[in-house]
N, C-alpha and C positions, 0 to 999 in steps of 0.2 A: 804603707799608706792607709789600709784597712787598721793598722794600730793609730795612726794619729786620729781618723775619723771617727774610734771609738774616744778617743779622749776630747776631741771638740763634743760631743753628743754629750759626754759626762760634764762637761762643763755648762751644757745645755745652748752651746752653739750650733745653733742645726744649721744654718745655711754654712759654714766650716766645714761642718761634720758631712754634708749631702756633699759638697765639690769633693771632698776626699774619696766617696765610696762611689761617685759619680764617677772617679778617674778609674777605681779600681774596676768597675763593671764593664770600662771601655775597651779593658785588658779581657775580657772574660762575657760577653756578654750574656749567656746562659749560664751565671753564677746565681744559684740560688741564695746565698747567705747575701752578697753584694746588693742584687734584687730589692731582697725586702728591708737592709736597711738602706739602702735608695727612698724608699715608699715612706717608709718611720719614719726619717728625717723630714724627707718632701713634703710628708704631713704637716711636721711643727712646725714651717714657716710659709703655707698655707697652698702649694703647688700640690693640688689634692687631684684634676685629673693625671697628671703625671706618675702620683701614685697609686693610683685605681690600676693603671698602667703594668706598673711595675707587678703587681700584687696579680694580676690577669694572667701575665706571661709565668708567674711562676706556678699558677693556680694550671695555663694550657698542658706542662710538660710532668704534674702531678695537681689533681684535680683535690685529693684530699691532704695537702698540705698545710699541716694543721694552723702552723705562724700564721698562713697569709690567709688564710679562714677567719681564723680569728680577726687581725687586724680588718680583716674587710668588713666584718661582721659589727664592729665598734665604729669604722667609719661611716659607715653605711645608718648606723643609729643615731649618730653624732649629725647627722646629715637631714635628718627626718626621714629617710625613706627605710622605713620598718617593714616592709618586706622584704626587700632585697636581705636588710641584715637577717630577718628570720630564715630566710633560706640558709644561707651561710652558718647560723647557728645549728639547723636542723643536721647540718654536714657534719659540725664538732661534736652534736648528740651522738651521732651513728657511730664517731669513731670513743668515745667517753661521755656515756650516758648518764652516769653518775657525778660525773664531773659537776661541784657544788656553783661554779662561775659560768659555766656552758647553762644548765639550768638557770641562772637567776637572770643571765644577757636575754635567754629566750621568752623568761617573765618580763621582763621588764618590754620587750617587742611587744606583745600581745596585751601589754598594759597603756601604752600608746596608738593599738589600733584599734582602739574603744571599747565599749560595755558591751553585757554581754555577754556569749561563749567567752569571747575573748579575757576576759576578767576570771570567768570561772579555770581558763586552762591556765593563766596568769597562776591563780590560787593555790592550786594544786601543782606548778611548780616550785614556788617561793616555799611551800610547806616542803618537798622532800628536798630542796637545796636545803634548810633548815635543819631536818632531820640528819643529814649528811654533814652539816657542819653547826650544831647547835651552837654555839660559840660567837659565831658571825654576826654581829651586828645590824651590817647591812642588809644582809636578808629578814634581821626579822623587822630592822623597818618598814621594811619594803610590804612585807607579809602583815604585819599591825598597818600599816596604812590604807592598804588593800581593806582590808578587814572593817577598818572604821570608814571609810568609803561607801562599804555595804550598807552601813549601820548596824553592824554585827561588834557592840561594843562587847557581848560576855566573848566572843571567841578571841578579839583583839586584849582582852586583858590575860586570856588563859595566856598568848604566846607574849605576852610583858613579864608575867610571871617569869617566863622560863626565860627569856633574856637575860632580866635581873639575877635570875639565879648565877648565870656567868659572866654577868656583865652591872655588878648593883649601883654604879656608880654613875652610868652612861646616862647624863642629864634630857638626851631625846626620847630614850625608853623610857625612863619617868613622868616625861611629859606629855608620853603616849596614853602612858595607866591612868596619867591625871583624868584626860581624858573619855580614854575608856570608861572610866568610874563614873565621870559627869555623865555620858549617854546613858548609864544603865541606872542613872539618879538615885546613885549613893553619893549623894553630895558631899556628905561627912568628911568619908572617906577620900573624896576628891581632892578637898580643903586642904585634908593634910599633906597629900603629894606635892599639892601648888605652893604650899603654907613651905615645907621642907627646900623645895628650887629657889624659893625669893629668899629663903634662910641661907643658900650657899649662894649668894647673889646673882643668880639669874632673875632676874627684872626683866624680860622680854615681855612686847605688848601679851602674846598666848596667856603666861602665865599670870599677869596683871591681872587680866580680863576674866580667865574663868577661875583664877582665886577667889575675886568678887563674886561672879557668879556663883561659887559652889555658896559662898556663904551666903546671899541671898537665899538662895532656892534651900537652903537649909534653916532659913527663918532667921537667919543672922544680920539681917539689912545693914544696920549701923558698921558693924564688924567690913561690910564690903565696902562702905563708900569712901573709903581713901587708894581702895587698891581701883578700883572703878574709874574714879575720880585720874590717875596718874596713867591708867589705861584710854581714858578719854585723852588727855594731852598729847599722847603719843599718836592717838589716830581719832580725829572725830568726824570721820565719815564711817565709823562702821556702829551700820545700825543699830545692832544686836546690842553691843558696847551703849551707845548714848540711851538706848532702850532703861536698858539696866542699872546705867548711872543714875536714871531720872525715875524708876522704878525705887530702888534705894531712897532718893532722898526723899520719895513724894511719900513711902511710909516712916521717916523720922522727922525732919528738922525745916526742910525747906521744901515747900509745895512750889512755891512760884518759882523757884529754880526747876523743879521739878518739868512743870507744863513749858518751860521756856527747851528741855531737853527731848519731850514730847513731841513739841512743833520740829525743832531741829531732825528728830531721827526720820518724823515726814515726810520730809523734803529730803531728806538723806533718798529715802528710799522712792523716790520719783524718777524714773528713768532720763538719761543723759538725753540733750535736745536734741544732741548733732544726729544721736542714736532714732528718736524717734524721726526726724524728718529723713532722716536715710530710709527705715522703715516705711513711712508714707510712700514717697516715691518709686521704690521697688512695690509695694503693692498696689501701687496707681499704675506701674509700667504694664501690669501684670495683668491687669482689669480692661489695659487700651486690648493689649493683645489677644484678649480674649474675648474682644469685642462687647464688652461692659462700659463704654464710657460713661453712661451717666452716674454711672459707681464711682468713679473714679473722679469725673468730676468736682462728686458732691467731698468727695475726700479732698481732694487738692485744698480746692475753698476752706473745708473747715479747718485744715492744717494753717491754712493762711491765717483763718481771722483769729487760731490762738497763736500764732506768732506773727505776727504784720511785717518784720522782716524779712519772711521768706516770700521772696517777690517770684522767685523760680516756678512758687506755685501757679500763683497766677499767669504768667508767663506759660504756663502748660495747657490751662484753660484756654486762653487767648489763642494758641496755634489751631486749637481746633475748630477758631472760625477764622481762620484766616483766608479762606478764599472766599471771595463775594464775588456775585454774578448780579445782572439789574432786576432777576427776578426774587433777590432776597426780601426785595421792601414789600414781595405779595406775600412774602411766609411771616407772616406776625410772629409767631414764638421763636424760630430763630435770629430773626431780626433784632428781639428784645434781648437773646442770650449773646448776640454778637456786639451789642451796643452795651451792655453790661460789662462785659471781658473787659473789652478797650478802655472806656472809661473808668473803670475802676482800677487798673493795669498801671494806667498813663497817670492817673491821679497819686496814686501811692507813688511810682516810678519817680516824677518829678517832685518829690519830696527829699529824694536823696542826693548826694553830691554823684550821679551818675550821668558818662556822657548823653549830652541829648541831641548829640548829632545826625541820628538817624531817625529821631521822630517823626521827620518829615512825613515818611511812609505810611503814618495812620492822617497825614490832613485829608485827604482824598474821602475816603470813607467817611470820617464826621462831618467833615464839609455837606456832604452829600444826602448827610442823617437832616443837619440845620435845613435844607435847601428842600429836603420833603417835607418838612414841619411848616416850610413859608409855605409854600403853597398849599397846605391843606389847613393855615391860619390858625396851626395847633403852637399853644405855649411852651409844651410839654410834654417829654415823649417817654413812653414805659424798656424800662428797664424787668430782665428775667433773670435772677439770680441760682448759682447751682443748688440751691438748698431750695425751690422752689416759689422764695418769695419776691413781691414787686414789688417795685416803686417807681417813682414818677422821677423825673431829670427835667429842669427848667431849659426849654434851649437856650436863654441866655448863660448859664451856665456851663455849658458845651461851646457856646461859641468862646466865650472865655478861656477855656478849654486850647481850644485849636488858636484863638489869636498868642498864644504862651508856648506852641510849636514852632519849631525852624523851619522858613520858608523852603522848596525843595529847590537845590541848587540849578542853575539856568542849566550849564550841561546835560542833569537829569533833566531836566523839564523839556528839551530839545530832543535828546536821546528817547524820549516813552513819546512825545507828540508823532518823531518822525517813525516810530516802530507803530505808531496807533493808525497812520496814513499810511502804511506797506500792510497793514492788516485788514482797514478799509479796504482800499484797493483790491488784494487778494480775495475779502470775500465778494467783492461787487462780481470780479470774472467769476467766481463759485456762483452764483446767482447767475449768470449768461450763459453757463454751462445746463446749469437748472433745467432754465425755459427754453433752449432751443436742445437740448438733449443732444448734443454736436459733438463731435471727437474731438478731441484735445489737438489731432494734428491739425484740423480744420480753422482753429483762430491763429487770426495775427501772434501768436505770444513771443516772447521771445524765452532763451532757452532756461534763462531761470523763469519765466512767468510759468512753462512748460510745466517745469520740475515742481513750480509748487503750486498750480493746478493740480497736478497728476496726487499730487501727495493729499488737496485737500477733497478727492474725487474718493481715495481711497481712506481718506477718514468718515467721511459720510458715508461710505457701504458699510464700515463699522460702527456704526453708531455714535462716535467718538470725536465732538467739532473741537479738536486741539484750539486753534483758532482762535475762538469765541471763547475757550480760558484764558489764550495770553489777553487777547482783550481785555477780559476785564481784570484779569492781576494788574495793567497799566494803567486803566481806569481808575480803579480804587487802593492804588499806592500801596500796591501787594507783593 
């Protein structure tokens, strides 16, 4: 059975190959060879805690077993979690410290778990994996990549050099030295690496891009603007690229192509919208919480009026007046920031194809705005905006406004009347409790009148008339 499951795996039938080695391990369950390929296979068709598994038990009964080290160490990288695999590596160091693949797995860990130490211990393995196997390609990518990362272009072409020497042919390591050469602005030099790749047809945007480039910045302009120009096509979001195209043609042939590649790399390089109003709001969350809101305010707002789509902004503004009490109409400035919110909210808001089902909820409060305006025979009420400026609001305007809201449905309108008359009621007994200073057991109540006396006896020793907030959230359609 163990022979078939190696022949299903060479075939690269892993779920064949996993039942076959699956049966054999049923026979045997502390087989180590059965174990780990149980694990290898369970890998390649993606039952990866089963092979953790596997790899575990064979890791309990020998701890430095080097197979399931390894594999653990590769899954574990493949996985993201570059710790775990760096321990596992650290196990195969101890047993084959020289080992050229033990070292570069543990580079490669430490080059994933950011800059840094981590980069410089990265360094200093990739080089003596290299020295151990100068020949390897892969490390000295890895080691020239590193390297150019740094911006350490003369050490990144010293180990191109030595690649090339056992490797002259290998089109990544040439594209490496292109490179290197461009940072250390031997352009010349650069030219030719790039000029030699596009000559064995490698045409890749890279080599496009900084063929042009070496010959620009070598005084060669005309010489780049085809290699530029086919680099453009292939990608014309990258800055650097349109920079350089329009750089090219603005010193030969065409200027107003030129300025038209100018504006493009501009706007190229303007950050994504989705990006910055993500940004806003994380730093708007950041300023409530830190008890900064009028920071944060003033942000939301200006995030708003450069994108007028994002109604979320506003919408943020607006919660933070959302509770009104009937002493709001003696606070002039908050009154003017609460009458600003809404109306400018509700305004934009009914511009969109958005439901307006539940506007109801702000009639109460503008109604309420119009209804102090009549009486005080004012035409015109002020507005306070987050960026601190005013302006006037016509009430016909607003009433306009509210007659373009959905009436609030009779159910609601019966449901907040009969909650507004159980709250009357409760505070009038809170009021008789007042002035005769009486025990609670003393009045007629009955046992819920009792219970929410008792409850509003013990909100008043705390300071706290619960009460007199639901009131007005049903007041003012909160």
């Amino acid at each position: 059975m163990s022979a078939i499951g190696q022949a299903y795996e060479g075939l690269l039938r892993y779920k064949e190959a996993y039942q076959c080695f699956s049966h054999c391990l049923k026979m045997d369950t502390n087989n180590v060879d059965a174990l780990n390929a149980v694990a290898r296979n369970a890998i390649n068709f993606g039952r990866i805690a089963e092979a953790k598994q596997c790899y575990r038990k064979v890791l309990g009964t020998d701890s430095m077993n080097f197979y399931a080290n390894y594999q653990l160490a590769r899954l574990y990288y493949q996985l993201g979690d570059y710790g775990r695999a760096t321990e596992h590596y650290h196990i195969l160091a101890s047993i084959e410290g020289e080992n050229p693949s033990i070292l570069t797995g543990l580079a490669d860990c430490h080059i994933k778990r950011g800059t840094g130490p981590n980069t410089m211990i990265a360094l200093s393995l990739y080089a003596r994996a290299l020295e151990l196997n100068p020949e390897n390609v892969r490390v000295a990518s890895s080691l020239i990549n590193t390297l150019l990362r740094m911006g350490d272009g003369q050490g990144a072409l010293q180990v191109c050099d030595t690649a090339l020497f056992y490797n002259p042919d290998n089109s990544q390591i040439r594209q490496s030295k292109g490179m290197a050469l461009y940072m250390t602005k031997d352009y010349k030099q650069a030219d030719s690496v790039y000029t030699g790749l596009l000559a064995d047809g490698d045409s890749s945007f890279l080599n496009l891009k900084y063929a042009g480039a070496a010959r620009y910045m070598s005084s060669h302009a005309l010489d780049g603007v085809e290699l530029l120009e086919k680099a453009y096509e292939i990608d014309s979001t990258d800055v650097e690229t349109v920079m350089l195209y329009g750089a090219s043609l603005g010193k030969t042939y065409d200027r107003k192509r030129a300025y038209e590649l100018f504006d493009l790399a501009e706007t190229n390089m303007q950050p994504k919208k989705f990006l910055v109003n993500m940004l806003t709001t994380f730093r708007g969350d950041a300023l409530e919480r830190d008890g900064r809101w009028p920071e944060a305010e003033k942000l939301y707002y200006a995030a708003w009026k450069e994108d007028p789509t994002q109604l979320h902004f506003l919408y943020k503004i607006s919660t933070q007046y959302w509770d009104v009490d009937p002493g709001l109409f003696q606070q002039e400035e908050k009154l003017q920031k609460t009458i600003f919110s809404r109306y400018t909210y509700l305004t934009a808001y009914m511009k969109t194809d958005k439901s307006q089902k539940y506007l109801y909820n702000y009639r109460p409060f503008l109604e309420a705005v119009c209804e102090d305006a009549f009486f005080r025979n004012a035409d015109e009420v002020t507005m306070l905006a987050p960026d601190g400026k005013k302006t006037k609001l016509a009430v016909a305007d607003l009433r306009a406004l509210v007659a373009q809201l959905p009436q609030m449905p009779e159910d609601e309108r019966l449901r907040r009347e009969k909650m507004q008359e159980h709250i009357k009621k409760a505070r009038e007994k809170e009021k008789e409790l007042r002035k005769s200073d009486a025990k609670l057991d003393t009045l007629a109540l009955s046992k819920e009148e009792k219970r929410e006396s008792t409850e509003n006896v013990e909100r008043r020793r705390l300071g706290i008339d619960r009460i007199s907030e639901q009131y007005n959230r049903y007041k003012y359609g909160i």
